[in-house]
Structures are given as structure tokens and as C-alpha cells.
C-alpha positions in Angstrom: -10.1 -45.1 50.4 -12.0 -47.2 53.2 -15.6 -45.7 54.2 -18.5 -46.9 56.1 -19.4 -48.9 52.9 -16.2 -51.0 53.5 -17.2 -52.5 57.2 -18.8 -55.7 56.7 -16.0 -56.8 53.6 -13.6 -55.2 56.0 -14.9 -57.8 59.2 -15.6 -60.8 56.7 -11.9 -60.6 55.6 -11.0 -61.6 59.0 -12.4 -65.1 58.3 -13.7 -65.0 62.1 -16.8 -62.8 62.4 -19.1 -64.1 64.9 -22.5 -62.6 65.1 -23.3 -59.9 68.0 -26.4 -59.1 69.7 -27.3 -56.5 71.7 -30.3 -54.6 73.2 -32.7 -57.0 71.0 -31.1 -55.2 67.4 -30.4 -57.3 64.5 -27.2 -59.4 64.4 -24.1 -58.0 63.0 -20.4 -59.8 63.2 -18.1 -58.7 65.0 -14.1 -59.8 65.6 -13.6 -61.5 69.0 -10.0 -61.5 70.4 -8.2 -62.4 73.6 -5.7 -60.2 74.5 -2.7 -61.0 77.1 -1.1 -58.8 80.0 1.6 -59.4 81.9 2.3 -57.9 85.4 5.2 -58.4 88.0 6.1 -56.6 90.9 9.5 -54.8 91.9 12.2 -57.2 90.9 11.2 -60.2 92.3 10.3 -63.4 90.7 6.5 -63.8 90.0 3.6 -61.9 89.3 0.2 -62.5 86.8 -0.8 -62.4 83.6 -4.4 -60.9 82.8 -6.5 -62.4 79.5 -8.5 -59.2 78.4 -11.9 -60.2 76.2 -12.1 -57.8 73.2 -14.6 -58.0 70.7 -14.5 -55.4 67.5 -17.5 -54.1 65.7 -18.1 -51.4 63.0 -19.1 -48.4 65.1 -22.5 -48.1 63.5 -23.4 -51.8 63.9 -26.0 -50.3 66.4 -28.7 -47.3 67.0 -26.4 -46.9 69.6 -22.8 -47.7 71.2 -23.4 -50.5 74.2 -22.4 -49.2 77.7 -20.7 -51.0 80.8 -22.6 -53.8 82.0 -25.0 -54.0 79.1 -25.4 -57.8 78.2 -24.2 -58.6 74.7 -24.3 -62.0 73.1 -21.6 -63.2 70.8 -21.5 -66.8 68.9 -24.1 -67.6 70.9 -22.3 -66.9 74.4 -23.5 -64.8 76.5 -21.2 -61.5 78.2 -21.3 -58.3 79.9 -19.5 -55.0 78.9 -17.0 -54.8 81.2 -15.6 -51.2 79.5 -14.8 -49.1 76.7 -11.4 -48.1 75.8 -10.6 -44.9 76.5 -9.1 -44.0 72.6 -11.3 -45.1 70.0 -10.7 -45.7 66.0 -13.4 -43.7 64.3 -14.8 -46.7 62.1 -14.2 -49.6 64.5 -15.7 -49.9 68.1 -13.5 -51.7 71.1 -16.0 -53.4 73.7 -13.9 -55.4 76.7 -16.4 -58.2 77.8 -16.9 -60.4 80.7 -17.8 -63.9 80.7 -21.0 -64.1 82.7 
């Protein structure tokens, strides 16, 4: 059975962890993903494509869950919180990020 115990194996599996900080806590790693969208319009050719910014953390890595427009540092790069999705896993946090 997979418990709270389980995170940090869980993330270090990955083999991509990158270390996350946020309001001054201690580091923790945390997955960072890019995620693609594709939109188009009524029929016609053309439309965009939208690269989403995800990063995943074990949902207690903090005293607290960072909000929208919170600056968060990952790998040494600085972001923003851009959102929170609006379902949530119960063991794994969703932040979307900005680039600032």
C-alpha cells in the first residue's frame, strides 16, 4: 500500500526530481513537466498550441500549499504560481507555474 512514508522514493524513482523552494522552507524535489494543448477554431485551418508548466510535489512538502502568484524556485529557476488545478490527487500536489 503507498502512504505518506512512500513520497520522496515515490519522486526519486522518477530519476528527475529537482529541488523546490518556497516561502524560505527547506528544499524538497519535486517533478517538473511541460505539458502540450492544442486549440483550433471552427473548421478552418490553424489555430495554437499552449505549453502548460506543471511541477509535482508530495502534498506535505510544505507547512502549507503555495497559492497563485506565490514565487517558487525550482532547479534554481525562478517562477510564479500561475494556478492550482481544480481536482487534486490526495498524496501529490499539481502547481501550474510561470516563467518570470
Amino acid at each position: 500500500m503507498f502512504g505518506d512514508s512512500d513520497l520522496s522514493v515515490f519522486f526519486a524513482d522518477f530519476g528527475k526530481e529537482s529541488p523546490v523552494i518556497w516561502n524560505n522552507e527547506p528544499a524538497v524535489n519535486g517533478i517538473l513537466d511541460t505539458s502540450s494543448d492544442v486549440f483550433s477554431h471552427g473548421g478552418g485551418p490553424g489555430g495554437f498550441e499552449r505549453n502548460t508548466i506543471v511541477l509535482h510535489i508530495p502534498y506535505n512538502a510544505f507547512t502549507a500549499t503555495p497559492k497563485p502568484l506565490d514565487p517558487i524556485t525550482v532547479g534554481g529557476v525562478s517562477y510564479t504560481v500561475h494556478s492550482l488545478p481544480e481536482s487534486r490527487d490526495m498524496q501529490v500536489t499539481e502547481l501550474y507555474l510561470k516563467r518570470v
